[in-house]
N, C-alpha and C positions, 0 to 999 in steps of 0.2 A: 758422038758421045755414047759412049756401050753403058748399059747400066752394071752393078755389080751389088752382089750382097753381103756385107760381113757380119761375123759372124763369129767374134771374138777373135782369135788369131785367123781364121781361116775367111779366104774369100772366094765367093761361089759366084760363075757365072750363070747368067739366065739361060743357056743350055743344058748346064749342069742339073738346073732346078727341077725339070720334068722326069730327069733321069733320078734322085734320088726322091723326087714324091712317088716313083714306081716301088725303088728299090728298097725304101720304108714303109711301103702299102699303103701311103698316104692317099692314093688317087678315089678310091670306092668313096673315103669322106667329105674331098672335093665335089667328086660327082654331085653325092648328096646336097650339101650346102649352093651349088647351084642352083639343084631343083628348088628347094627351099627357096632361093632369090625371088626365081620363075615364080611360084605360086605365089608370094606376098608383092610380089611388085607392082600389084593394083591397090595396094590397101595404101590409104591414107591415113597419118593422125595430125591431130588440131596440133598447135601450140602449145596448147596444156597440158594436150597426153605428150607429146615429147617429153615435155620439162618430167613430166613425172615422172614416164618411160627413164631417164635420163637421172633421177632420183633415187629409183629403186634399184639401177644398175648397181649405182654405187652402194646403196645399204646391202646389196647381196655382196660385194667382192668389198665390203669395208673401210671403201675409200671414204673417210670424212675428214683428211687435211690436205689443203695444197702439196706439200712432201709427199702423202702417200698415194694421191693422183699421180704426180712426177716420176716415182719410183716404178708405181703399177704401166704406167705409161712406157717407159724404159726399160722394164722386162719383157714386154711384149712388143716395142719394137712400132709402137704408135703413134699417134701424133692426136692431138685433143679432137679433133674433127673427127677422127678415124673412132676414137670411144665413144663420142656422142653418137653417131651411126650406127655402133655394134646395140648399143641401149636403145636405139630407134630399133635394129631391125628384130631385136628378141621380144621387144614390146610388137612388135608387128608378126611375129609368131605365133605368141599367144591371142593375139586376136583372130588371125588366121584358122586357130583351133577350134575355139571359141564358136567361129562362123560356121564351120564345115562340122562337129560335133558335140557340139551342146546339148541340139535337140534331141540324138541320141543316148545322149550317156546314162540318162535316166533309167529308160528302157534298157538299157544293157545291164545297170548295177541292178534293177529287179530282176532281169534273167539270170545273172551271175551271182547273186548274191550269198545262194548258199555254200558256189567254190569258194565267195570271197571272203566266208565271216571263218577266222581264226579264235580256236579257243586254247584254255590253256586249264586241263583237268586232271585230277587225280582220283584214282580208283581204286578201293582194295576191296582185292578177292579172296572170301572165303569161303570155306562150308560151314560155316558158324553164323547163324544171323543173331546170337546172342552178342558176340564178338563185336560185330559191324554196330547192332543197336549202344551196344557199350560205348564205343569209340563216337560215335554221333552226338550221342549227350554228354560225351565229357569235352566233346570239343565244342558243343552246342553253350554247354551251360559256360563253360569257361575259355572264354576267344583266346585268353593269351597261352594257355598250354600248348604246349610244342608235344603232339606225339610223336614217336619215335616207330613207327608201325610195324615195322620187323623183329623190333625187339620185345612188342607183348606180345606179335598175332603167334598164336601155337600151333599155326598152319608149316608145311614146309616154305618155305620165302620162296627156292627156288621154282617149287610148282606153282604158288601163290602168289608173285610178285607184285607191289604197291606198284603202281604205274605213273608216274609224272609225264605227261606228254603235251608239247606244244604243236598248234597247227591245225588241219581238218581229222575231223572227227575220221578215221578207216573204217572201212566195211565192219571188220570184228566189234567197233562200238558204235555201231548206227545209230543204236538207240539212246546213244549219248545226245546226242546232236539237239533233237527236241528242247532236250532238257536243257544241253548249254548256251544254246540260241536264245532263250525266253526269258532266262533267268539273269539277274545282275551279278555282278562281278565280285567274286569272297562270298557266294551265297552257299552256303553248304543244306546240301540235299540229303532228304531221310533217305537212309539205306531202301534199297531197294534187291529183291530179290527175281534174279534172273536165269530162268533154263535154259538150258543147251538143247 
């Protein structure tokens, strides 16, 4: 008895099969997923984490009726054992990680921290600190004003430009960073005067 794969109209022998997980570039993610096997195929879980493991599978892929277990089952070519497994082994993943990096990750978001903290600020630039102090207490005394900053600063805009930027603070605003680290979130900061 040969086995055989279909595959909607098309039937794929199991020689074929190696030949197109190459010729799809499938093989580097096999690789992987075996190591994966290797390294959790010491871990154990109880009855409970299963059941749970086997819970949560389903709340992440939104299986919550018989039908759409059967469906999800049937696109993927499963069989109910085969899902209970796949929900063991990625509950057996994240423990795996758990085990081997936990007690690092600490240590790492304190060394990382300042690549990792993202801000989202805006800056205008003038030679006016009259301008800037204006804009501060109009925005200061009255949250819902919408200014329109190009269209009162009497600076050139193109030399001038109000700056909306998302992300890590650049070299050019280093000394942003202090400020947007410490501070909370819609906190609007007095003008500040900086040389070049």
């Amino acid at each position: 008895m040969s086995l055989i794969l279909q595959l909607g109209d098309r039937t794929i022998a199991p020689a074929e099969i190696i030949l197109m997980l190459a010729n799809y570039q499938m093989l580097p993610q096999l690789r992987r997923e075996l190591l994966v096997d290797k390294a959790i195929a010491s871990l154990q879980l109880s009855t409970a984490e299963s059941a749970i493991a086997i819970e949560q599978y389903y709340k992440k892929y939104q299986i919550t009726t018989p039908a759409e277990c059967q469906a999800f089952l049937q696109h993927y070519g499963l069989s109910a054992s085969q899902l209970e497994a796949l929900a063991i082994r990625e509950s057996k993943i994240e423990k795996f990680k758990l085990i081997t990096w936990e007690h690092k990750l600490e240590s790492f978001f304190l060394a990382h921290k300042s690549k990792l903290d993202k801000v989202i600020y805006s800056v205008l630039r003038t030679h006016e600190p009259e301008l800037a102090q204006e804009l501060y207490f109009a925005r200061y005394l009255c949250q819902i004003l919408e200014l329109e900053i190009h269209a009162i600063s009497h600076t050139n805009p193109a030399a001038y430009p109000a700056m909306i930027s998302v992300g890590q603070c650049t070299p050019k605003y280093n000394r942003l960073k202090p400020i947007a680290v410490i501070n909370k979130v819609v906190k609007l900061i007095i003008p500040t005067c900086w040389r070049r």
